[in-house]
N, C-alpha and C positions, 0 to 999 in steps of 0.2 A: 285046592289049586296051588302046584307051586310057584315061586317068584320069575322064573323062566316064563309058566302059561300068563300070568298078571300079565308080565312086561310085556308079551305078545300081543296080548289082548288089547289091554292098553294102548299102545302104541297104534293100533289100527285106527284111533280114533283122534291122532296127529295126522294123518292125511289130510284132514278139513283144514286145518291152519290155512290162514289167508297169508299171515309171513312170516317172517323168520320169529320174530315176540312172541306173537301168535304162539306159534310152534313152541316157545321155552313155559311159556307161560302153562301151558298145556301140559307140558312136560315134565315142570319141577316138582311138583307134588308126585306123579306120580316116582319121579328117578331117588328123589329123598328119600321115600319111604322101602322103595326095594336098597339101594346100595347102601342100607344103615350105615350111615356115616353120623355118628355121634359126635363126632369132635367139628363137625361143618360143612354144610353142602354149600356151593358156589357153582352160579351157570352161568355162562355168557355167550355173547357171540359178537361178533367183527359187524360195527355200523358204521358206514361212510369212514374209516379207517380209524373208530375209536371204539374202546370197550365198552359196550351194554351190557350193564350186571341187567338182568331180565328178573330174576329173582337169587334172593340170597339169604341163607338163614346165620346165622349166628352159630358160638359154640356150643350154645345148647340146647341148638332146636327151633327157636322160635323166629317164627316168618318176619321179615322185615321191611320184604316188600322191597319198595322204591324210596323208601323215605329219604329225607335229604339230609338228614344227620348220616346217616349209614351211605349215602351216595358220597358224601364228604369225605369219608373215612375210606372208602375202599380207595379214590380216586388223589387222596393224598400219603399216600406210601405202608398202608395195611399189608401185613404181612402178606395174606393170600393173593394180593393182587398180582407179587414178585414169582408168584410158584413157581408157574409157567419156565420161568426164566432160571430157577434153578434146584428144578427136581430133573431127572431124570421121566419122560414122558412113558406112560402106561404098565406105571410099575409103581408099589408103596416104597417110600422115602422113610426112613425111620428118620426121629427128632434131629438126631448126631449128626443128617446131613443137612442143615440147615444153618444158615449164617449164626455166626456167636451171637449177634445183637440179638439176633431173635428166640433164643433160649428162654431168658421171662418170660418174654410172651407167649411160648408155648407152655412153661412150665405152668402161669399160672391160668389157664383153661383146660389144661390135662392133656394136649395132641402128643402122641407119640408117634405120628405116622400121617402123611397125607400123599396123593397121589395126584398127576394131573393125566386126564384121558382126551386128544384132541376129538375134536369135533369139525368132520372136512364137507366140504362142497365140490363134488369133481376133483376130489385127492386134496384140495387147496385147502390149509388147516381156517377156519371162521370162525372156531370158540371153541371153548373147555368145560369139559365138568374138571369141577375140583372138588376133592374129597378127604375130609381130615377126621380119626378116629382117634381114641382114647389108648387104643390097644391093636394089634396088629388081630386081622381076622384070623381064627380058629384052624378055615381053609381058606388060606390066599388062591389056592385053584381056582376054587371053585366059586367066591365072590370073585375073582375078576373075569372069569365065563362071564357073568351078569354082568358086570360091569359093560363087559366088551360088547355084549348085545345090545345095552343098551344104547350105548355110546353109536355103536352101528346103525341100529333104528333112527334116530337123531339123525346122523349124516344120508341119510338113505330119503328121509323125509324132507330135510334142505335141500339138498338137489335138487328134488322138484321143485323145490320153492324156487331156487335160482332157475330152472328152464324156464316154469311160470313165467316170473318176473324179468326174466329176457327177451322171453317171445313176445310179450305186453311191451315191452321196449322197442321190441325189433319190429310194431305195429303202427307205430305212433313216430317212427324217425326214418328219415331218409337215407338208406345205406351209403350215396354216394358224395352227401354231401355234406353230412354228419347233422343237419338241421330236422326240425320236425318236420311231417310232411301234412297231408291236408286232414288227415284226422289226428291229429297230434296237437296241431294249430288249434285245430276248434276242439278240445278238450280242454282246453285255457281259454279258452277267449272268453266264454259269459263267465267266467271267476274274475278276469283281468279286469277286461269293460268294468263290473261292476264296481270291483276296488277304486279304480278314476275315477268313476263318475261318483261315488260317494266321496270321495276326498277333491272333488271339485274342479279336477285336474280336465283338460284339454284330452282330447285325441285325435292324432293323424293316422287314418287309416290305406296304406298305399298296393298298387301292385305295378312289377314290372319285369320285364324278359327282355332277353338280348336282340341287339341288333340284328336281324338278317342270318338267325341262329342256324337255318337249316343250308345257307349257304356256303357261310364258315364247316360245317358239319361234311358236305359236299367237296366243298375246296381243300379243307384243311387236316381233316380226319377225325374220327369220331371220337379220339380220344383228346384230342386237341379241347372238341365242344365240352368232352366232358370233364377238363382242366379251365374252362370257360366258366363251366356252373360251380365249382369249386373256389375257383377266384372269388367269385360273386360272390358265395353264400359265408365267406370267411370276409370279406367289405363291410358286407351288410348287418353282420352280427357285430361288427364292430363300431357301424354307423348307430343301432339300436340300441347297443350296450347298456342297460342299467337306463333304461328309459320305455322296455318295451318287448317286443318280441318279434321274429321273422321266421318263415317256415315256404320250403320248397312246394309249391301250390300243383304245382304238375309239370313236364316237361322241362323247356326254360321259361317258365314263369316261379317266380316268387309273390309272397304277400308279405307287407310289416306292419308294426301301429307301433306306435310311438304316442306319449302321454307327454304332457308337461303342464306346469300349475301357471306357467307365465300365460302369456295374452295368444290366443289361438293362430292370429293370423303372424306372431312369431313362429310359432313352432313349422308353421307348416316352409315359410319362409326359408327356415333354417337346416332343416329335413333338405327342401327341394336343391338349396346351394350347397350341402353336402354331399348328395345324390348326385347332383350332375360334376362337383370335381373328383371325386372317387369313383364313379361308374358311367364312363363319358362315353361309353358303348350299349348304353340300354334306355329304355323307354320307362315310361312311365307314367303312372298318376293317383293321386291323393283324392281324399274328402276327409276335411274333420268334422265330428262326429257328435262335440259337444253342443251345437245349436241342431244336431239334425236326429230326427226322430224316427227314419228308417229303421227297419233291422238288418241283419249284418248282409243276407242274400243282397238286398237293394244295394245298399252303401258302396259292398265290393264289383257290383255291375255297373255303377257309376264310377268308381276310379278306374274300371277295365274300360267303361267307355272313354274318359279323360286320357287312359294309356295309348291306347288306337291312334285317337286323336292327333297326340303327343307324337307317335311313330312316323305318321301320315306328314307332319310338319316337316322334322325329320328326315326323311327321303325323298321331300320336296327341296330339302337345302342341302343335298347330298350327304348328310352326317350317316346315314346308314350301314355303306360299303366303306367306305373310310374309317370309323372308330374300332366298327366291331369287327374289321379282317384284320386293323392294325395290331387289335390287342389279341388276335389267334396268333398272328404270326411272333410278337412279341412272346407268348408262352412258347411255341412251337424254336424257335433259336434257343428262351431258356433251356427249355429241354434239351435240346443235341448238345446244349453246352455241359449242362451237367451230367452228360452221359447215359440218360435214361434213354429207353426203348419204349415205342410205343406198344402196347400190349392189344392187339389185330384180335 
């Protein structure tokens, strides 16, 4: 079998990777061993906007893994970290094109040549094989064909990994309001809960929807409502901030919980006079959570009842038609002023 049939073969068996680590980890033994790069293999790939060495061997071979001497060293100004930035992409560098400082340091591990071949997602460059040898290959044709395939299989296998991992995003969030939505919510929530309640902490758990939502929606335009829920869900995340979470529950309802280590009938106190000077067009209602032994179905039909409740006051005191048409029409002038069109 030649190194072409390997890398084929091989490679069929990167589809399984659950992400992108996955995928390298999977990968570098076998890419090592096909693109004999004697003088140093290096893989990476683009994480939350920082380099992940995934795996990295040395100049002479031997795996090093993740250790944190060696993560030390790549991540404070090693040679190969800089390639990228001044080789020439998907083509061998001989020594001579490499910064003067860096001549020792090539001279004394033997590199006469190293290469960088991006590694893309959707064209978008996300990481490098880097590739440093002793001596320039015998046939540069023909080790970069290998190269190029393999480098290709890599990018071909990412991809999926980022549709995967988009559509698993695009499942769990609310397109229009940029929030989670109600399975998004409860994929966090017994992780969350449980954190609080081991660390002793309080919970507010709340829901609430707009004012008179379908009437605004009626009077106002359906785009108006849905710069309505956008308002909201950009309040609310900021009401929550670093205390909790909030996720678009359905329609115009919302759900939040909020945690604090202070005294309970503070937090809810505090939550409740925050909600009504930030969101003076919506309803709503609370239970916390830390005296009550419910689980979460009960708890959240008890703040829906609390919220009704809440409503029903409300449009007995005429707050109804008044806050929540004020604050459509208040976005509805924003908009004509800043020249947008509504999108019918």
């Amino acid at each position: 079998m030649n190194r072409v049939e390997q890398l084929i073969l091989s490679s069929m068996a990167w589809i399984d990777a659950v992400n992108a680590v996955d995928l390298l980890h999977k990968a570098a033994p076998v890419l090592e061993t096909l693109f004999r790069a004697d003088g140093g293999f290096f893989l990476y790939v683009e994480n939350d906007g920082d380099d992940l060495f995934v795996r990295v061997y040395d100049a002479y071979g031997v795996t090093r893994g993740q250790d944190e001497e060696l993560e030390q060293r790549v991540r404070t100004g090693q040679w190969f970290q800089r390639l990228p930035h001044v080789l020439r992409l998907g083509v061998w560098s001989p020594a001579t094109d490499f910064p003067e400082s860096w001549q020792p340091y090539m001279a004394q591990i033997g590199v006469t040549c190293a290469g960088v071949w991006p590694i893309q997602a959707h064209e978008r460059v996300a990481g490098a094989v880097i590739l440093a040898r002793k001596e320039l290959p015998a046939n540069i044709a023909r080790e970069n064909r290998i190269i190029r395939l393999g480098v290709q299989q890599l990018s071909i296998v990412l991809s999926l990994i980022v549709d995967r991992e988009q559509a698993e995003l695009s499942s769990l969030s609310d397109p229009l309001t940029g929030l989670p939505n109600r399975r998004g919510f409860m994929a966090r929530w017994d992780e969350w809960r449980e954190a609080c309640m081991y660390s002793g902490q309080a919970i507010c758990l709340g829901i609430l929807d707009v004012d008179q939502f379908k009437h605004i929606n009626d009077t106002q335009g359906h785009w108006i409502g849905d710069q309505m829920l956008q308002d909201i869900a950009a309040k609310l995340s900021t009401i929550v901030a670093g205390q909790g979470m909030c996720a678009r529950w359905g329609g115009d309802e919302f759900i939040f919980v909020v945690s604090s280590g202070g005294a309970p009938e503070a937090l809810e106190a505090n939550l409740t006079a925050q909600l009504r000077e930030t969101l003076p067009f919506v309803s709503f209602g609370t239970i916390m959570l830390e005296s009550h032994s419910a689980g979460f179905d009960e708890s959240r039909a008890i703040a829906d009842e609390r919220m009704y409740r809440s409503k029903a006051q409300r449009k007995r005191a005429g707050h109804k038609v008044r806050s929540g048409s004020r604050r459509a029409s208040q976005l509805r002038k924003n908009t004509v002023v800043a020249g947008q069109k509504p999108v019918l």
